[in-house]
N, C-alpha and C positions, 0 to 999 in steps of 0.2 A: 375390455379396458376397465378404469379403474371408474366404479360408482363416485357420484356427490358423498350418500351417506357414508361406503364404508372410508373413503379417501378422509373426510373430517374426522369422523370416529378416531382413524387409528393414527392420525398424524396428532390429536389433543391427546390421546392415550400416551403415545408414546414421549410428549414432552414432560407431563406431570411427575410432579418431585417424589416420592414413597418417602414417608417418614417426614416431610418436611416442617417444621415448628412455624406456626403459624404468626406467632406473637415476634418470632422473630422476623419475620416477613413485613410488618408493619413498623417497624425501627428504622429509620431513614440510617441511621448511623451502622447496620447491619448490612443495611442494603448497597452503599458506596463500598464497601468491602468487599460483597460481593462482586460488583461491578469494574471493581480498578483487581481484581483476582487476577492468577496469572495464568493463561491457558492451560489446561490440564490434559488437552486434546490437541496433537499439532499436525498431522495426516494421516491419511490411509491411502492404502492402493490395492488394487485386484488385479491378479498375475494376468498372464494373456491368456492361458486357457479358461479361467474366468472359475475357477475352482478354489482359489485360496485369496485371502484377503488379510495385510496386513495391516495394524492399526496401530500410527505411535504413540505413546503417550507419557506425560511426567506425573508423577505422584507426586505431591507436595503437603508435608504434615508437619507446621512450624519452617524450623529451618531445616529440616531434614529434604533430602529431593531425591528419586528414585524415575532415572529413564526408564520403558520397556517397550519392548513391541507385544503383541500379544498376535499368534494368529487362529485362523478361524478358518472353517473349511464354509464355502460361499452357500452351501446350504441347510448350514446349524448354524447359524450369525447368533442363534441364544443360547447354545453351548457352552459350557469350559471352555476356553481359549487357550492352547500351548501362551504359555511366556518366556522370552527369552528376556532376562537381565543386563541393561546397558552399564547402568550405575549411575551415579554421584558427580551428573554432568546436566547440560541443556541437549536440543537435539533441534534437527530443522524441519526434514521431511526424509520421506522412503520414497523408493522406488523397484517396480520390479525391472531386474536386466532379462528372465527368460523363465520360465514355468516353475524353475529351480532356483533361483539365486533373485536375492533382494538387497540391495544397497539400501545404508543408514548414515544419515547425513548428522554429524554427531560434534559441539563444542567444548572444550574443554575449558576449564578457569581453573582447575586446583592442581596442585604439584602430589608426589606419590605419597606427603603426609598428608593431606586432605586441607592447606593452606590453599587459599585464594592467591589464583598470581596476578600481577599487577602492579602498579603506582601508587603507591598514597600519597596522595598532594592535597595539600591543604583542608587534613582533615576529613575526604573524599580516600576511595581509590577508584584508580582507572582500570577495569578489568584486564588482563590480555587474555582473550580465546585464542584456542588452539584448533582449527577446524580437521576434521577426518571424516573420510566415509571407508563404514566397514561393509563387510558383506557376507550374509547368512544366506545358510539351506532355509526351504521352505518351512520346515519345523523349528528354528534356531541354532539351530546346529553348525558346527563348519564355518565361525566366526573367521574372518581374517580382517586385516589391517589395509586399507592399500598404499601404495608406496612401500612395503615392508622392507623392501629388499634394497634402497636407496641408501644414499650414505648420511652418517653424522648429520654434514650440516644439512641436509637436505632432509634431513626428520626434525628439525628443530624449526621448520620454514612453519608459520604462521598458520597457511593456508596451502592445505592438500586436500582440498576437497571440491576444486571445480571440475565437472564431470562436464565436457561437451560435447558427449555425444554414446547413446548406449550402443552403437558397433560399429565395430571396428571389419577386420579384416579377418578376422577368428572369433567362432561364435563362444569364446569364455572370454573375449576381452575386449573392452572397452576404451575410449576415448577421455583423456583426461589433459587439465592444464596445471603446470606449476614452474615455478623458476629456477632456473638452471645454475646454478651458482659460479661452476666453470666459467661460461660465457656471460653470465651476469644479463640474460636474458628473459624474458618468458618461454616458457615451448609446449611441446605437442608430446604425451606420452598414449603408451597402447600399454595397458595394464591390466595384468591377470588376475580375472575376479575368485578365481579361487586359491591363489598361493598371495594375490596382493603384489607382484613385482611387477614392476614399472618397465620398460624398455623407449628409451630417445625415439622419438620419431620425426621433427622436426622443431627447429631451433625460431623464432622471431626474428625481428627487427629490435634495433635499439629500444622504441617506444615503442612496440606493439605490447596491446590491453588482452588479445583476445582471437580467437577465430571460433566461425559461424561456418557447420559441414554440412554433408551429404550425405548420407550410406559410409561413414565410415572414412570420409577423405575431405579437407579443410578447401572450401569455396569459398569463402570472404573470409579476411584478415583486419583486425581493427587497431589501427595503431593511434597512440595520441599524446600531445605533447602539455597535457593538462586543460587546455581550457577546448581545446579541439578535437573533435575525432576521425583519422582518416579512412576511408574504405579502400582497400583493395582487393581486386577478383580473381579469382582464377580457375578455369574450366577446369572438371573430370578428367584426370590422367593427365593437366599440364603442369609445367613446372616453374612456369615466371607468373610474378604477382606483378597485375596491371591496377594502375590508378583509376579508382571509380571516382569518388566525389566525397567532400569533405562539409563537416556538419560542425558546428559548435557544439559542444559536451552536453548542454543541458538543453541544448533542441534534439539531439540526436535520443536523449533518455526521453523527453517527453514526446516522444511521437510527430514533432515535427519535419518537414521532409517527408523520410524512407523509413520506417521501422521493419530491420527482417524477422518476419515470426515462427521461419521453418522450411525443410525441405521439403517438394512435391514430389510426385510420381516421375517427374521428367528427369534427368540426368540434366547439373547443369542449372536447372531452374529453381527458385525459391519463392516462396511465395510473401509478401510485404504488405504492409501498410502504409498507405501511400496519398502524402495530405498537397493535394491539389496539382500533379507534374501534367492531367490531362485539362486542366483546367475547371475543376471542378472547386466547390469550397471546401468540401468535406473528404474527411478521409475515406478512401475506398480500398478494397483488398485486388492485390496484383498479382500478377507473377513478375519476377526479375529475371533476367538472363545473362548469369554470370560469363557465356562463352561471347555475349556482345555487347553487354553493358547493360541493358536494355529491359526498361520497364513494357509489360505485358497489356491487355486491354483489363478494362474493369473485371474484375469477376465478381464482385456485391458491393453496394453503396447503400446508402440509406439516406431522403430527401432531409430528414432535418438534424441527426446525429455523424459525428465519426463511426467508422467501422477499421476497427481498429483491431480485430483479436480473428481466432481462429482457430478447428480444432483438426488434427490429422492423425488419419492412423499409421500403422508402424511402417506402410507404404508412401508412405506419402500422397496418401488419397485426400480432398477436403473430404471431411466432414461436416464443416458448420461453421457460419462465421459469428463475431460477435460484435456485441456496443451495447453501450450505457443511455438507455434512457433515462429514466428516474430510479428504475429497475435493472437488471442487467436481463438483457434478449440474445436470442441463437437465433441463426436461421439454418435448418437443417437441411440438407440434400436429398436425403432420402425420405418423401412425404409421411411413409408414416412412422416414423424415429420420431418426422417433429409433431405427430398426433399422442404418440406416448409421453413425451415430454411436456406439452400443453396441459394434459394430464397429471401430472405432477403438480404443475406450478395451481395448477387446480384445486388439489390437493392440501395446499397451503393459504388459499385464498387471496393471494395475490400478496399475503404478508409477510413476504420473505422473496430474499433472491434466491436462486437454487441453478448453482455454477458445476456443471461437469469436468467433474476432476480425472477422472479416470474409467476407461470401459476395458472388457476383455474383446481381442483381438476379432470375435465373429459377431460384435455388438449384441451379443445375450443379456450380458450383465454390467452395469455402471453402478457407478459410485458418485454421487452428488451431494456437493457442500450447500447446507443451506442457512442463511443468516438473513436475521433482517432487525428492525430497530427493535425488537420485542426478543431478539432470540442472539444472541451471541456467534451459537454454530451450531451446527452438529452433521456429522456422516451419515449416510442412509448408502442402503443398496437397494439398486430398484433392479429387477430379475424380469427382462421384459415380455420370455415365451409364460411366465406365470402371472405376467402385470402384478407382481406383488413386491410395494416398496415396504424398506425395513430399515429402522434407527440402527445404525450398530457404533454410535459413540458421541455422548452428548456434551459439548463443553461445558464451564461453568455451570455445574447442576446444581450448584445451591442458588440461584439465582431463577427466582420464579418471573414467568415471562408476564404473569399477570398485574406483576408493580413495577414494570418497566413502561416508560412511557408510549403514548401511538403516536406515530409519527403521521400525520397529513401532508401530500402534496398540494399546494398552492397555484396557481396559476394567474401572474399581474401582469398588468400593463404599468411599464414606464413613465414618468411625465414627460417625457418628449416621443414615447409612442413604442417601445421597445417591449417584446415578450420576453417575460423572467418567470424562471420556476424558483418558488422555494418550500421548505420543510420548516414546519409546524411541529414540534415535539410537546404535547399534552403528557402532565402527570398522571398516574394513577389515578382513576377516580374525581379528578378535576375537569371534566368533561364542559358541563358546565358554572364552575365556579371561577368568579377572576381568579388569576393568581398575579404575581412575580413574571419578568421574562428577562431572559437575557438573549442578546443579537450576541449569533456569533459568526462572523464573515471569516470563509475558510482561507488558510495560504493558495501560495502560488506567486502571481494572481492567475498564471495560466495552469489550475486546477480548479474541482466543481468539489461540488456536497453532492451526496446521493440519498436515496431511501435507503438507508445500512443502521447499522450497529454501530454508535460510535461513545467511546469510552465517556469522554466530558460530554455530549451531550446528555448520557443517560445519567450522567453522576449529580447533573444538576437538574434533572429532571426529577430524583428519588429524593432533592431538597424539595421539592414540590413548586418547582418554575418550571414556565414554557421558556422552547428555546427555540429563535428565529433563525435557522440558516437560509439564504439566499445567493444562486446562481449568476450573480450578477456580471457585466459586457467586462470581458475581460478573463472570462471563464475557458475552460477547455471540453472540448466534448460536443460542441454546437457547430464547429465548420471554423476557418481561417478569420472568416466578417467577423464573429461573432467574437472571437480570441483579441483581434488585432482593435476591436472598436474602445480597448481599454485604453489603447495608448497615449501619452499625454495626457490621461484623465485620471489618475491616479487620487487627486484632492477633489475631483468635482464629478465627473460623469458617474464614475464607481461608485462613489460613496454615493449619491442622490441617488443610487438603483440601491442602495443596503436600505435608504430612509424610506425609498418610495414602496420596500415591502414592506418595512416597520409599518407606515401609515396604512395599507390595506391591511394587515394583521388588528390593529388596534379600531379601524374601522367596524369589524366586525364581533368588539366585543371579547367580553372575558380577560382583560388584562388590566392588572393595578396597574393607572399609568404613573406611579407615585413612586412605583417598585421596575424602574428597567434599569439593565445594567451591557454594557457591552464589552466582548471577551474574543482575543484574538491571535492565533498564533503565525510566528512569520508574518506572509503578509496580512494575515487578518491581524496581526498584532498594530500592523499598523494604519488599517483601515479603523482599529478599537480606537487608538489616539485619534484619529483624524475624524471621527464620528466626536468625541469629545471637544474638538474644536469646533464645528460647522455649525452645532445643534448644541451647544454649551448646559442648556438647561435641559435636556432629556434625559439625559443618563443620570444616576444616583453613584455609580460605579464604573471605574474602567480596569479593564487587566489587558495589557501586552506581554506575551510570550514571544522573547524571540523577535522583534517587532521590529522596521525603521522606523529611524524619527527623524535623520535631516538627508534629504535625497543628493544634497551633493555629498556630505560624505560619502555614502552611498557609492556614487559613482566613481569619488577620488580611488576608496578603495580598489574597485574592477578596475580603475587603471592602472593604479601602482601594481597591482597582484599579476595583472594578465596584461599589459600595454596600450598604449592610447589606440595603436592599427589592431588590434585584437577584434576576434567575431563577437567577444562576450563581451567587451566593450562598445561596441555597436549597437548591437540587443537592448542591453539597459539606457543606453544615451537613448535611443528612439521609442522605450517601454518609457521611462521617468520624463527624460525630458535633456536637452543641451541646453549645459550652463550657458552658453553663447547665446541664444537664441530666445530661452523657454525659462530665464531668470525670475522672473515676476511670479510666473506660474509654480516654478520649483520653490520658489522662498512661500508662495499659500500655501502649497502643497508639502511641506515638511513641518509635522507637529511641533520638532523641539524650536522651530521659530514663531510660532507661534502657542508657545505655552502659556501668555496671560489669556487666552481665550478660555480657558478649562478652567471648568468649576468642581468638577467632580473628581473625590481620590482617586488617583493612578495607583496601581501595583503593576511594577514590571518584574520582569524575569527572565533571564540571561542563563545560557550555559560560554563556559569562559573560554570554551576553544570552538567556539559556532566561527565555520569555516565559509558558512551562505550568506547569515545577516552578523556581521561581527557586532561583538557584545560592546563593542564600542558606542554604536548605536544606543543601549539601552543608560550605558551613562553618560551621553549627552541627555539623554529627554529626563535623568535625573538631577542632571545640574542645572537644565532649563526650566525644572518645574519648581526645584528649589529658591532659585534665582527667581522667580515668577511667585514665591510666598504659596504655592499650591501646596496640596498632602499628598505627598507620595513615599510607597513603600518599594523597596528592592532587596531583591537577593538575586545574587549569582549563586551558579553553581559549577564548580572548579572543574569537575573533571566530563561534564557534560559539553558536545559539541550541540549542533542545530537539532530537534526533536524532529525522532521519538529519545526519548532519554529512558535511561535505566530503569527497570520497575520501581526503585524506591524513592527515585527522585520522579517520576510521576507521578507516582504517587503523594508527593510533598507536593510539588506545583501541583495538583486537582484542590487537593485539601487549602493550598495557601488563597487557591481562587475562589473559592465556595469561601473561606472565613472572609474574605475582602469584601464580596459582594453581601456576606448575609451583616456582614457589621451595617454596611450603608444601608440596609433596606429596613436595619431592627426600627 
């Protein structure tokens, strides 16, 4: 197994900059550049005989941009690398389909003269991608297109590139989805990974999103009529799709209920994540059984997180499940897989996640992502009959991990008695010197912060502020109690858990309290407002991104959009509150009615087709803070919907939130 020494040695060896300028290193304005940079590394894979490793990547020099893959044989990773040339495009991820052949998941923005296509509206353009997956020989070679062979309009379809499922029925071809134009459907094609042609295999439903297979042949069907999604099943070899159970859209995405994550070794069966159906709080991994509807017994839970993930091999064996502590954890099957693993994360001292992405087929060789708040990403192959791991592709490498901020986990108690985790982001070298902090309370509300890499925190971390995230009730990832204890507390419970970590953070020291600011996107946007009403005189600065600000709009909206009997109108009435019932609470708990309470400048910020929290939202709490004699700044942004937004308008909102906060703090 792998040493303490050599494991440190050669994991600090292998991140270090060569050539790196030092004086630039020490420029905060250097350094936000480097940090809001645009991935220059987007995947790797290693084939299944575990002999070849592909690794994608964009080149970017100005505005010039150059996709490649480069490959590499799995035991010269510091070789020359074959390249193959994509071009003058973006790209997503690879994939190998079989020891020979590799899909490239590839988007397009520019037409055959090299213009950008899209909208320009209002000064903005709205990009249109074109997505495609091609597919190369192991050496680059033997490009092809897929769908090639389809017609006109059915090459002009937007999206040709959802893949689900690498076999099919013949070992050259694959499972794919895209829209039928004929029948004005979705459907199911079986498409040749080496010629690219597509062959009909099965047609949809009117609203059907999607199907979820087996070996080759479609076991759930997801149809949806917008704010819903339905499941239907259907057994190995049968032919009618039965009614399983229907989910709201954005419980079904967040892992509430059933999440299916893959097929198992059983004909038939699947395996799920699966939030409380045995009566547990937390989510546990199942199997389902598509021939009877029918959830499975436990197969891993874990006493204080969701278990929510899972790894399988091309049999549909487990291999490992997973969950989000503060860190991201496996639990392996085979004992000593998870001794070489342990070893790794060893390896890195605990500072970093390190997520398996990919192994070859007899578990020799893996491929693990590793990031953490000090490191952006980077590929490594760990080669396990040699226990010898190896960088083979570093993102962001102008960006030295040593001016990035450390992130510490926190552990609080509540003032009514409740356990909260949160993260401490210290700047460079500010160890022990007060600085600046800004709170920043993530969206959701049913989402967490983790010990990660995250762009605005480290952007305002290389201004040289702490920055306070906090897991507060109402969070995802702690069990159903812990999710549902937000509800109706959206002005009081929630927010007294963001102050009650503010207060233990400044308890213990090192913070100007002269210098805080709080910063928030979606719903931390508008947990930002509502921190500037509760605690008026705390804050020096506030930003909302994307934020609410009066909870019956709010709601008016989910009704007009989706109907008063709507699942997603239910959801938010029992998240926020009924008008009917919860008036009083809902009129404290909405900032833009309460904007004489704020003392502190507001900067909001809207993208003008946010389809989650409508930007409607952001100009009420500007006419209410106006109307209220406050200082507030806004900008919209025309062609951006609900964040993540465009590289360059993230980049404008990071830079517009750093000038708002460092004005209040000059």
């Amino acid at each position: 197994m792998l040493t303490r020494r050599q494991s440190i040695g050669a994991a600090s060896a292998a991140l270090m900059l060569p050539g790196f300028d030092q004086a630039k290193a020490n420029d905060s304005s250097f350094l936000l550049d480097a940090v809001l940079a645009e991935p220059n590394i987007v995947d790797a894979a290693i084939s299944p005989d575990g002999g070849r490793i592909a690794v994608l990547r964009v080149i970017r020099e100005g505005k010039q941009r150059k996709a490649v893959v480069t490959f590499s044989n799995a035991d010269q990773v510091n070789a020359e690398p074959q390249v193959a040339l994509l071009g003058d495009c973006e790209v997503e991820r690879v994939s190998w389909v079989n020891d020979q052949r590799l899909l490239v998941w590839v988007l397009l923005d520019k037409d055959a003269s090299g213009k950008t296509v899209g909208i320009v509206w209002k000064g903005d353009t709205l990009v249109e991608y074109t997505r495609r997956v091609i597919a190369l020989d192991r050496d680059g070679g033997n490009l092809a297109v897929l769908f090639a062979n389809q017609s006109t309009a059915m090459s002009r379809r937007r999206n040709l590139g959802s893949v689900v499922d690498l076999k099919s029925d013949s070992p050259d071809c694959i499972l794919m989805q895209a829209w039928n134009d004929l029948h004005r459907v979705q459907a199911l094609y079986k498409v040749n990974i080496h010629s690219g042609d597509a062959t009909l295999l099965e047609l949809g439903a009117n609203d059907t999103d999607g199907w979820i297979t087996q070996n080759g042949a479609a076991v759930l069907r997801l149809d949806s009529n917008g704010s819903t999604v339905s499941v239907f099943a259907r057994p190995p070899g049968g032919k009618e799709w039965s009614f399983f159970k229907k989910f709201r859209r954005d419980q079904y995405e967040k892992l509430a209920g059933m999440r299916f994550l893959g097929p198992s070794e059983t004909p038939g069966v699947l395996y799920a994540s699966v939030d409380g159906s045995g009566g547990e709080d937390r989510a546990t991994i199942r199997t389902f059984d598509v021939r009877y509807l029918q959830t499975g017994p436990v197969l891993d839970e874990h006493p204080e997180y969701d278990v929510t993930g899972c790894v399988v091999d091309s049999n549909g064996a487990l291999v490992a499940t997973s969950w989000w502590e503060d860190r991201l954890a496996y639990r392996f099957k085979d004992p000593d897989l998870s001794k070489h693993y342990q070893a790794i994360c060893g390896y890195f001292r605990s500072n970093a996640n390190v997520k398996l992405t990919d192994f070859s087929s007899d578990f020799s060789r893996f491929i693990f992502w590793v990031s953490g708040p000090q490191h952006p990403g980077s590929f490594w192959l760990y080669d396990r009959k040699a226990t010898k791991l190896q960088p083979i592709a570093v993102d962001r490498p102008d960006l030295p991990p040593s001016k990035l901020g450390l992130m510490e986990i926190i552990k609080i108690v509540s003032r009514d008695g409740l356990k909260l985790t949160a993260y401490l982001t210290v700047p460079a070298g500010a160890e022990t010197t007060p600085t600046p902090l800004v709170v920043f309370p993530h969206g959701g509300p049913e989402a967490r912060d983790y010990f990660a890499f995250d762009e605005l925190v480290q952007s305002f971390a290389v201004q040289g502020w702490r920055v306070l995230q906090v897991n507060f009730r109402g969070s995802s990832g702690q069990g159903r109690r812990f999710a549902e204890a937000g509800k109706l507390h959206w002005g009081d419970l929630m927010q007294n858990d963001i102050e009650d970590a503010l207060a233990a953070v400044l308890q213990r020291g090192s913070i100007d309290e002269k210098k805080i600011a709080i910063c928030g996107i979606s719903y931390g946007g508008y947990a930002a407002l509502m921190g500037a009403v509760k605690t008026p005189t705390r804050y020096k600065a506030v930003v909302s991104i994307a934020g609410d600000a009066d909870l019956f709009e709010s709601l008016n909206i989910t009704r007009r959009i989706e109907g008063s009997d709507s699942l997603a109108f239910a959801y938010w009435k029992g998240q926020i509150g009924d008008p009917d019932r919860n008036r009083d609470l809902m009129i404290a708990a909405s900032p833009a009615l309460q904007a004489k309470s704020i003392q502190a400048p507001v900067l909001l910020q809207h993208g003008a087709l946010d389809g989650i929290v409508g930007v409607e939202q952001s100009r009420t709490m500007l006419r209410a803070l106006r109307s209220a004699g406050r200082k507030v700044d806004y900008f919209e942004y025309p062609t951006e919907g609900h964040p993540k937004w465009r590289t360059e308008n993230h980049r404008l909102m990071t830079r517009r939130s750093i000038d708002h906060i460092a004005k209040a703090f000059a």
